[in-house]
C-alpha positions as CSV (number, residue, x, y, z in Angstrom):
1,X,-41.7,-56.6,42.0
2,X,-38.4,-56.0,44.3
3,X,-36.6,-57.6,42.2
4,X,-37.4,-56.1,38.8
5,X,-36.6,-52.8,40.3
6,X,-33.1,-53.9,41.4
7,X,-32.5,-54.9,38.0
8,X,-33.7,-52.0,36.8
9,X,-31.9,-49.9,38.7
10,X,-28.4,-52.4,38.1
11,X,-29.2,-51.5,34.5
12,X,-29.6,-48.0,34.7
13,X,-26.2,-47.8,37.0
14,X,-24.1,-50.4,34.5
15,X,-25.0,-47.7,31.7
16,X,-24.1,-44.8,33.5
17,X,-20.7,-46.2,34.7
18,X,-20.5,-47.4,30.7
19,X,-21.1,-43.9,29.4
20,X,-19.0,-42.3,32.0
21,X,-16.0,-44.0,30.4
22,X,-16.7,-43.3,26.6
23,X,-17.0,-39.8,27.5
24,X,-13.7,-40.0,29.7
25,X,-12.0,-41.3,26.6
26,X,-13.7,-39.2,24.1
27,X,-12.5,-36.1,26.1
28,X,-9.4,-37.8,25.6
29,X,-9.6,-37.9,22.3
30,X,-10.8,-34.2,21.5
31,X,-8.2,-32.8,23.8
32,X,-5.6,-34.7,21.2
33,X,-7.3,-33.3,18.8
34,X,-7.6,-30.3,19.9
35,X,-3.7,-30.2,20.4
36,X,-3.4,-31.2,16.8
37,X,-5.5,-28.4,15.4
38,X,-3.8,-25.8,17.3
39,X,-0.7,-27.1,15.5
40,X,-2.9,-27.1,12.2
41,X,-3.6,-23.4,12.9
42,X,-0.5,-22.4,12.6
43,X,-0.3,-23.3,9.0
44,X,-3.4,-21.6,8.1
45,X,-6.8,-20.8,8.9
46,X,-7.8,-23.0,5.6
47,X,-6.0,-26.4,7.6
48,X,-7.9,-26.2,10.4
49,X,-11.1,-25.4,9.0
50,X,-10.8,-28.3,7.2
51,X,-9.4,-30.0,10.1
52,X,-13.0,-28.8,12.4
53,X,-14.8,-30.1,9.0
54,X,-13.4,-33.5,9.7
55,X,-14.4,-33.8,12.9
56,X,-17.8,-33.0,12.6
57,X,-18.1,-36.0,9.6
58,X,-16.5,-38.1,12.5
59,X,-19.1,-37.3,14.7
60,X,-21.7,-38.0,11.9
61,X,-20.4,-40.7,10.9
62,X,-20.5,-43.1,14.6
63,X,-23.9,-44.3,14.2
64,X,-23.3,-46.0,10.7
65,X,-20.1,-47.7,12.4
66,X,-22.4,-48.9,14.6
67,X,-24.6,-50.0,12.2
68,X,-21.9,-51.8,10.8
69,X,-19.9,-53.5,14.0
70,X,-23.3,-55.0,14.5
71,X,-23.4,-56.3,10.7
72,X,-20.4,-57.6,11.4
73,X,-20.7,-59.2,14.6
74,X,-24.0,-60.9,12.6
75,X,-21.7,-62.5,10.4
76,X,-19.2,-63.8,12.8
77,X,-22.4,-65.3,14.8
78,X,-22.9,-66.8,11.4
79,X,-19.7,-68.1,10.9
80,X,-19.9,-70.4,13.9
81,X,-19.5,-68.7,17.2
82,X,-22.7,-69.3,18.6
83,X,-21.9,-69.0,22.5
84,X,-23.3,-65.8,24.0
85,X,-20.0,-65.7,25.9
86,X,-17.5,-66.0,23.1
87,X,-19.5,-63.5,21.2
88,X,-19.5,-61.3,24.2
89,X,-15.5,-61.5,24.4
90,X,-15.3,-61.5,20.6
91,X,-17.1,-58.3,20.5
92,X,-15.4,-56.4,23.9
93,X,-12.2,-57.2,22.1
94,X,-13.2,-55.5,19.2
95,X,-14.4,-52.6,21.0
96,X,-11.4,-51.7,23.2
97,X,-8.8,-52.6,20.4
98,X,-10.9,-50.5,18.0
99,X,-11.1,-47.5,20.9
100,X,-7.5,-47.8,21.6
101,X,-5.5,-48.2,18.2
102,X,-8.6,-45.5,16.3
103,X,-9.3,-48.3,14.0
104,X,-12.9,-48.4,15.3
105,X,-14.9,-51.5,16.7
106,X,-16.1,-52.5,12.9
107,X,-12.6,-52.1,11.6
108,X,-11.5,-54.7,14.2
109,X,-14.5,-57.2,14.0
110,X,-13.6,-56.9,10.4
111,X,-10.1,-58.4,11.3
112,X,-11.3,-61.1,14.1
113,X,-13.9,-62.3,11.7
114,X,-11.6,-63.1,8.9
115,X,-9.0,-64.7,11.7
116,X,-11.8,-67.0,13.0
117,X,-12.9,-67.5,9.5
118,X,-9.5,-68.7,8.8
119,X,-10.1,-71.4,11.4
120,X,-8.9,-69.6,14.5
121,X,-10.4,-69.5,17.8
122,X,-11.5,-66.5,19.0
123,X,-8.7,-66.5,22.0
124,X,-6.0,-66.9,19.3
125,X,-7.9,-64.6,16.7
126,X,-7.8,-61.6,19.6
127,X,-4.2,-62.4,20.3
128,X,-3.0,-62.1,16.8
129,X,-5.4,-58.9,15.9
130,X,-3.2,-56.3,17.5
131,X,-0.7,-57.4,14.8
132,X,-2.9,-57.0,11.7
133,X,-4.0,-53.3,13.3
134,X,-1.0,-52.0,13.4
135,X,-0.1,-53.3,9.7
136,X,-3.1,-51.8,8.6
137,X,-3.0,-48.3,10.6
138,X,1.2,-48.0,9.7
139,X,0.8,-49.2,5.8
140,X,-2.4,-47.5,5.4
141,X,-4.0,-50.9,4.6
142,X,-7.4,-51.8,4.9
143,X,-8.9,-53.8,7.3
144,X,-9.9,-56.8,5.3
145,X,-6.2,-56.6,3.0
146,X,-4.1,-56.7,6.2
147,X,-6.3,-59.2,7.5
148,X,-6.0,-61.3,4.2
149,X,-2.4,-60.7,3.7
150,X,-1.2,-62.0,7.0
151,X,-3.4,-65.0,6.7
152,X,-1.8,-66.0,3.4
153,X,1.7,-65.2,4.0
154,X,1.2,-67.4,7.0
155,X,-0.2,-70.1,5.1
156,X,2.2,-69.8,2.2
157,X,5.1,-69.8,4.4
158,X,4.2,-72.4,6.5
159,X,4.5,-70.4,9.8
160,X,1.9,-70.3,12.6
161,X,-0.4,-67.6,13.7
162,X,1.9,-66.8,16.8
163,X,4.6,-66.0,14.0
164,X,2.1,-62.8,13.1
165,X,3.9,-60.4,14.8
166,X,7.4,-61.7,12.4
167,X,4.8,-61.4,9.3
168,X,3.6,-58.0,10.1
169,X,7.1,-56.9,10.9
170,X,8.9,-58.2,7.9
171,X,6.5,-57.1,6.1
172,X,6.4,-53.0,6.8
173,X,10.3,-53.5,7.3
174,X,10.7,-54.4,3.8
175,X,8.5,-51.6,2.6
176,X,10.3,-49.2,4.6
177,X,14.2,-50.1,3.3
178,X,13.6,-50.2,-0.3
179,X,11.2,-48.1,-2.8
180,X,8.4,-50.6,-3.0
181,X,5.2,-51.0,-0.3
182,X,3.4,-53.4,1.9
183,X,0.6,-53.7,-1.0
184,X,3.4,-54.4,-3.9
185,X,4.9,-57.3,-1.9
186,X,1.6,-58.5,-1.1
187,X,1.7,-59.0,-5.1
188,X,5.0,-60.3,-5.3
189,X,4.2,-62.7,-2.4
190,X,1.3,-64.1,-4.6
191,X,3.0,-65.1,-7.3
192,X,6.2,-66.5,-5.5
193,X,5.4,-67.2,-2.0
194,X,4.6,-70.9,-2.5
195,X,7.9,-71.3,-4.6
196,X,10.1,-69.6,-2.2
197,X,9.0,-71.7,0.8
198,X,9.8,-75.1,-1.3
199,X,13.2,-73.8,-2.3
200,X,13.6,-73.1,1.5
201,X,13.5,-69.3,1.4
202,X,12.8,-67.9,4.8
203,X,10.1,-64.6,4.5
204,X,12.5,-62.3,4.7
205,X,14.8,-63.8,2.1
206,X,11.8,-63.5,-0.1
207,X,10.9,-59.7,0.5
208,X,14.6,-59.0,-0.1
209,X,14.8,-61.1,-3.8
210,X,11.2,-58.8,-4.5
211,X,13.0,-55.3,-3.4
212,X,15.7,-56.2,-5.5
213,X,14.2,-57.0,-8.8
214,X,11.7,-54.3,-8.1
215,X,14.7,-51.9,-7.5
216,X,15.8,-52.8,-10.7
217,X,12.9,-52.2,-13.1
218,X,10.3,-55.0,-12.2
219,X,6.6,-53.9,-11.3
220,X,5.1,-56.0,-8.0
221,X,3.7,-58.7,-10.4
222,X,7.0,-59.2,-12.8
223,X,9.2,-59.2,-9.7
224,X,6.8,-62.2,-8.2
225,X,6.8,-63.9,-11.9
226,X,10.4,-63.9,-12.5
227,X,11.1,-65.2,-9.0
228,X,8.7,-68.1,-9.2
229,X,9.8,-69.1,-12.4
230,X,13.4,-69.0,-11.6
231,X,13.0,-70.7,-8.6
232,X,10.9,-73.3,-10.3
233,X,13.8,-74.3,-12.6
234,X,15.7,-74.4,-10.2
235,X,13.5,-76.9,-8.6
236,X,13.6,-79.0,-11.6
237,X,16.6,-81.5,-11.2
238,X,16.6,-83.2,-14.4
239,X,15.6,-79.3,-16.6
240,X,18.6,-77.3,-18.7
241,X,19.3,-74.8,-15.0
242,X,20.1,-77.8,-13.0
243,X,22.2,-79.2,-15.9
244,X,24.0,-76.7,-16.4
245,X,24.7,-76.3,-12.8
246,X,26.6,-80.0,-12.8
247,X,28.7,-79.3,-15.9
248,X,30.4,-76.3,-13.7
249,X,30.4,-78.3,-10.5
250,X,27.6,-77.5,-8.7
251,X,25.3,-80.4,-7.6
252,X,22.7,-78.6,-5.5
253,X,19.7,-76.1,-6.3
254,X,20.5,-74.0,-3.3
255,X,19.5,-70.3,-3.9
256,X,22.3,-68.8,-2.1
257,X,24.6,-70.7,-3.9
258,X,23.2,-70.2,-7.3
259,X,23.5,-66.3,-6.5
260,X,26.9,-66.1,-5.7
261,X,27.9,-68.3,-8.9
262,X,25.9,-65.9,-10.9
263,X,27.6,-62.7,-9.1
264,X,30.9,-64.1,-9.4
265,X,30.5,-63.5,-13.6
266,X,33.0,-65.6,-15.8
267,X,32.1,-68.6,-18.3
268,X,30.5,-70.5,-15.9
269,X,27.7,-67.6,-14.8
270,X,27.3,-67.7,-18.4
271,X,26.4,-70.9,-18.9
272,X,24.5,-71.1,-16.4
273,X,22.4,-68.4,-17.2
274,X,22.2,-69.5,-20.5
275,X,20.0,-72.4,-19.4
276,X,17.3,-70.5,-18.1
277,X,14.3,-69.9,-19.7
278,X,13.4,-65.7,-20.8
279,X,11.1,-64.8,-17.5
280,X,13.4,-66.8,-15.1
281,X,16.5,-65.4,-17.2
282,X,15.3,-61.7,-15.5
283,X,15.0,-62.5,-12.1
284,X,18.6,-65.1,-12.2
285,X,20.4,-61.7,-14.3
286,X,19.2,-58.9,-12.0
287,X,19.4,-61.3,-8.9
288,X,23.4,-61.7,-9.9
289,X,24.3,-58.5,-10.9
290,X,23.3,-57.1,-7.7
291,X,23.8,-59.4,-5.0
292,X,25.2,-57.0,-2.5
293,X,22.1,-55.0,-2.6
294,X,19.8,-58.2,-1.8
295,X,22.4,-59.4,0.6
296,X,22.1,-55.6,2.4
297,X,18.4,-56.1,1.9
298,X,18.9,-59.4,3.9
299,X,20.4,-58.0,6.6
300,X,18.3,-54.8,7.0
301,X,14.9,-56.8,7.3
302,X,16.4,-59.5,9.7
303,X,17.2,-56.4,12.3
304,X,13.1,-54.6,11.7
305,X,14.7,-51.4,11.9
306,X,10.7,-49.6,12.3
307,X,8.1,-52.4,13.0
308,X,4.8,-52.5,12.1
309,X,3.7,-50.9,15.9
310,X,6.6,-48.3,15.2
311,X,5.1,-47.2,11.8
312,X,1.6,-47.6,13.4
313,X,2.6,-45.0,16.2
314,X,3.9,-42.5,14.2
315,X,0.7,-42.3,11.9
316,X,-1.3,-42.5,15.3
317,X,0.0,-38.9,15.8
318,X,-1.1,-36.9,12.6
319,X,-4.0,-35.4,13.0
320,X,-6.4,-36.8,10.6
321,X,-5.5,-40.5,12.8
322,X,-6.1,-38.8,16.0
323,X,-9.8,-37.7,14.4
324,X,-10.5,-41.2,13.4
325,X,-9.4,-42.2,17.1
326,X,-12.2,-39.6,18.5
327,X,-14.6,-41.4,15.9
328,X,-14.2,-45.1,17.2
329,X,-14.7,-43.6,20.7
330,X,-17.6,-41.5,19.5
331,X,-18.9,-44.6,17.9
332,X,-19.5,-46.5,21.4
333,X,-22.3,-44.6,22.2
334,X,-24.7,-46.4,19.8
């Protein structure tokens, strides 16, 4: 009987100490809040009712992302992870990175699960998570996209999970230094990633040959079709591109090289570009004409002027992101 008591009592004290700190963060997160409405304010009594209106849905709206982590944590179970204590670290991970970035608990379980679906284990799936978060909270990405696009881009690319933090980073660099976005070089990627990577394109030599084309008139999925195909007859050694490329001189399919013969104009640009077939002939003519710009575009997403944590931070700070912060701590009561 002594000893049901004690455990009793260890229960009742583990949940007080628990809900002691979700109400020291979410007085946290109302004071920011609260900050950021006073700031509202001054634009108008309409802002910050609507501003008071969106907090009380966040409020409302913690028990169904309850509801949900636990769906979610049901399927990761599901997918594999049977231990109590990987599930246990699985799902404190996905409670403190949820608390801390305002992504919420079910937001980031969202992300781990499609990691560890993806074959990672849970240690490495936590690790890489804080990368996908801030891709999705900076590009304004869901959960499962972000999640999904860093998994392929590592794939296609042949780069390893630890590289996640380059993907994410290229990634919101490139959307940032050119008038395209994360989820139009997602498209792009899909249609040329493979290609690039056997023509030896690095990532961010890819993103650049996508801003250009779509700079110059190509939607996400043109850009990614004229690049594949371009690159694919380049790839064929015995097709009309490489042909013509030997009757100038040039032995080699190498991308770089193809691009400054094509920018340099003059009979043998021309005859060159006269071997290429209509949807590669786009991508090989734009690519030429304006090499400085992809070369600048080169150069801009090797330095990551804002990275993905940068462009995270900054929407961390508008007010409806500091509401969905006092959500996800709102949502560790239940």
């Amino acid at each position: 009987m002594a000893d049901s008591r004690n455990l009793v009592l260890q229960l009742l004290i583990t949940a007080r100490d628990e809900a002691s700190s979700v109400l020291g963060r979410a007085r946290q997160s109302i004071s920011s809040v609260g900050g950021m409405a006073m700031i509202v304010a001054r634009g108008g009594l309409a802002a910050l009712v609507a501003g008071i209106a969106a907090m009380g849905a966040a409020f409302a709206k913690g028990i169904a992302d309850a509801a949900d982590f636990e769906t979610v944590m049901a399927r990761i179970q599901a997918s594999g992870v049977s231990s109590a204590a990987e599930l246990k670290k699985v799902a404190d991970a996905a409670k403190d990175m949820g608390v801390s970035t305002g992504a919420g608990a079910a937001q980031a379980a969202v992300g781990l699960e499609g990691l560890i679906k993806a074959g990672l284990s849970t240690t490495d799936a936590i690790s890489t998570l804080p990368n996908i978060l801030a891709l999705a909270s900076g590009q304004m990405l869901a959960m499962d996209d972000a999640t999904s696009l860093v998994i392929k881009t590592v794939n296609q690319f042949g780069l390893s999970f630890a590289d996640s933090k380059e993907v994410v980073d290229t990634l919101a660099t490139g959307a940032n230094v050119a008038a395209t976005s994360v989820q139009e070089l997602a498209q792009g990627l899909e249609n040329s990633g493979l290609e690039a990577r056997k023509a030896g394109l690095s990532l961010q030599e890819t993103v650049a040959a996508l801003n250009t084309l779509m700079q110059n008139g190509q939607d996400a999925a043109g850009a990614g079709e004229a690049l594949q195909s371009m690159l694919l007859e380049l790839s064929d050694v015995s097709g009309p591109a490489r042909e013509a490329l030997r009757s100038v001189g040039v032995a080699t399919g190498d991308f770089q090289t193809i691009l400054a013969l094509l920018a340099k104009g003059g009979p043998e640009a021309s005859a060159v570009m006269s071997a290429f077939g209509e949807t590669a002939l786009t991508a090989a003519g734009i690519l030429g004409n304006a090499l400085p710009f992809y070369q600048e575009q080169v150069k801009q997403i090797n330095a990551v002027g804002v990275s993905a944590q940068d462009a995270a931070d900054i929407m961390g700070k508008t007010f409806n992101e500091q509401v969905k912060a006092l959500n996800a701590t709102w949502g560790e009561f239940w």
